[in-house]
C-alpha positions in Angstrom: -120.8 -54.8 -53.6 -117.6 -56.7 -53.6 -114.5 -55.6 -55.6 -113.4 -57.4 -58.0 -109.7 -58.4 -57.9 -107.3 -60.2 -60.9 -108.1 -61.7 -63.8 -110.5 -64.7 -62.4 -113.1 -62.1 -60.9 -112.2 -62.9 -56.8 -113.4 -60.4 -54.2 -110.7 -59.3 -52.4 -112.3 -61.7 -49.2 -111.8 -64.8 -51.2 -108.1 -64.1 -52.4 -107.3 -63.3 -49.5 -108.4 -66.4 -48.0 -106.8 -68.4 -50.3 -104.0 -67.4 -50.1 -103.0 -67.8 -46.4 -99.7 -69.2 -46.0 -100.1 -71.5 -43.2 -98.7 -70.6 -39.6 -97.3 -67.3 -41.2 -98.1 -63.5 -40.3 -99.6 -62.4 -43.6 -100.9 -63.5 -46.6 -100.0 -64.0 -49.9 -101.5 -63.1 -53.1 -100.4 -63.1 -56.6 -97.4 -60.7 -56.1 -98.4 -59.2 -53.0 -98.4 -59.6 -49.6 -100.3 -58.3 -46.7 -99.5 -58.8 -42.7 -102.9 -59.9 -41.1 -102.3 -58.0 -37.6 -100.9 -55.0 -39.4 -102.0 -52.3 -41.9 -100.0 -52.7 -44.5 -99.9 -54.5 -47.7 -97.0 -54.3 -50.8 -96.2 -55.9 -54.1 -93.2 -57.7 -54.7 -91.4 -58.5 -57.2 -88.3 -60.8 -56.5 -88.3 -61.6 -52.4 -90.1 -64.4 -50.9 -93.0 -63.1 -48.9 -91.3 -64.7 -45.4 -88.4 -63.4 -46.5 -89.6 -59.5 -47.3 -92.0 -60.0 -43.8 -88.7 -60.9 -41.9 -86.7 -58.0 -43.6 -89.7 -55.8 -41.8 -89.8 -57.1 -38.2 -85.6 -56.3 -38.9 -85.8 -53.3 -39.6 -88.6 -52.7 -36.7 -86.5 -54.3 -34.2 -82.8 -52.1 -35.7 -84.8 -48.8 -35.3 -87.9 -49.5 -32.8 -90.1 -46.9 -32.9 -93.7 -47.5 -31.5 -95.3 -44.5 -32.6 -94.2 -45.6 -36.1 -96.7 -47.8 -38.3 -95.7 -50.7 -39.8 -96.3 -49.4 -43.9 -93.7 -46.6 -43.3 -90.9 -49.5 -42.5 -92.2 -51.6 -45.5 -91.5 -48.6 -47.5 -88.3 -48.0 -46.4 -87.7 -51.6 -47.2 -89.2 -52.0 -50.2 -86.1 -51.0 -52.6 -84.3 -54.6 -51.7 -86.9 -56.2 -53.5 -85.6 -56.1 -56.5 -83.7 -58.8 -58.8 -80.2 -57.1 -58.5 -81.0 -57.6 -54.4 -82.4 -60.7 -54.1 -80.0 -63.6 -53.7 -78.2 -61.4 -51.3 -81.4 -60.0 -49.0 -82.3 -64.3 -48.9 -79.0 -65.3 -48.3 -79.0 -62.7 -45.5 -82.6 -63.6 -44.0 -81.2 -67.1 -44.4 -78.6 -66.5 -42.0 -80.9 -64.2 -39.8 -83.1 -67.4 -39.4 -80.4 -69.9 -39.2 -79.1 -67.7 -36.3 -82.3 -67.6 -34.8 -82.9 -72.0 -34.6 -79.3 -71.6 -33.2 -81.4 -69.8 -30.0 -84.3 -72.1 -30.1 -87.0 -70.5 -32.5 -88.1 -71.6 -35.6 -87.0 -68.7 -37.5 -86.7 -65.1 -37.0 -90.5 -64.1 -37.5 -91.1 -66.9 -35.0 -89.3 -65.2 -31.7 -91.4 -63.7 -29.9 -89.6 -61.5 -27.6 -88.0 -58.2 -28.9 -85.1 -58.6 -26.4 -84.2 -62.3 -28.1 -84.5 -60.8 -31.9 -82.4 -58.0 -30.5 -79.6 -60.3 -29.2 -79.3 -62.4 -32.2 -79.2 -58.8 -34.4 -76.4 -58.2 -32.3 -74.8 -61.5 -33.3 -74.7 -61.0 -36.3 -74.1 -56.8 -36.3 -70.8 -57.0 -38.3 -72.3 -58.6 -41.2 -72.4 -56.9 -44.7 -76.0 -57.9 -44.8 -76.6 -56.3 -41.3 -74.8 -53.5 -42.1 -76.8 -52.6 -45.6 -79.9 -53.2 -44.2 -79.1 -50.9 -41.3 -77.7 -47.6 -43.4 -80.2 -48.2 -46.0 -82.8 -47.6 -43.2 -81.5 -44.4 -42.0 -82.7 -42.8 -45.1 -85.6 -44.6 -45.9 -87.2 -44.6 -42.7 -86.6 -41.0 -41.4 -86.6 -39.3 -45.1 -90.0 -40.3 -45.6 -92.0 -37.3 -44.7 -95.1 -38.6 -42.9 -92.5 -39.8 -40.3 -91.2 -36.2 -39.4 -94.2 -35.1 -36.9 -93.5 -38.3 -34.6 -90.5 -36.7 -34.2 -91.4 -33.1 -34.0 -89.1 -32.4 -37.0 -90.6 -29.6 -39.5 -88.5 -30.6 -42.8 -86.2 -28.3 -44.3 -86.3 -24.8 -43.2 -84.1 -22.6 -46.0 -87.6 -22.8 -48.1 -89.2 -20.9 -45.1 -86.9 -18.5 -44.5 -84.5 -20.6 -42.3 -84.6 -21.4 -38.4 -83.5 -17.5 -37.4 -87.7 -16.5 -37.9 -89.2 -19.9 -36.8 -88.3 -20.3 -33.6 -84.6 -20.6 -33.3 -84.3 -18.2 -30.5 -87.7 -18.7 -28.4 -86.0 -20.7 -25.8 -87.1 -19.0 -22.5 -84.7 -21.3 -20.5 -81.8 -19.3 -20.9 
């Protein structure tokens, strides 16, 4: 039985159909968007959906980490969709994209090397936009806590009785 979705009684099949954006990477539905190779799908509320998709693959290509799913770097993106963010986070994308015709590609979500995007990130490095982007992802990538075991990190230890009794001195190397 098919799930009913908005206010017009779709199935999720035929929204989502219907709301392809051509030659893009996801789709787009009212308020949402969802990447069609990925599994991952948000709401927004004041970005563009290219512009949020490209805010993604940034933040993937600042801290590349494979073993990392795409929905924990929407999530740690999320927070620039907002009103107070927007006009700056397009601007920025803007000049993310403009930088990336400047190399040959039709816009940052359309290079398809790593090494390239990485290279025009670097151009632009010093920005403000870059650098907000960049610190806002140090704690909303690694303080999300489904992200901890890829690294072997165990959260917090003072609730547990500190690192003294869990392992701090079972080292045998020594």
């Amino acid at each position: 039985m098919a799930t009913k979705v908005g206010s017009k009684g779709l199935t999720r099949r035929q929204l989502l159909s219907r709301a392809t954006v051509a030659g893009a990477s996801f789709v787009v539905g009212s308020g949402f968007m969802a990447a069609r190779n990925a599994a991952w799908a948000t709401e927004l509320t004041a970005l563009k959906p290219t512009t949020f998709a490209t805010l993604v693959q940034m933040a993937r290509d600042i801290y590349p980490h494979d073993k990392i799913d795409d929905q924990y770097y929407v999530k740690a993106v999320k927070g620039y969709d907002t009103a107070d963010m927007a006009e700056e986070i397009e601007a920025g994308i803007a000049a993310l994209d403009a930088a990336a015709r400047g190399k040959g590609n039709a816009s940052y979500l359309d290079t398809a090397w790593e090494k390239d995007r990485v290279a025009i990130l670097r151009g632009m490095e010093e920005s403000p936009f870059f650098q907000k982007v960049r610190g806002g992802l140090v704690t909303g990538l690694y303080n999300q806590k489904a992200v901890w075991p890829v690294f072997g990190y165990e959260g917090e230890s003072y609730s547990k009785g500190g690192y003294i009794d869990r392992g701090f001195d079972d080292i045998d190397w020594l």
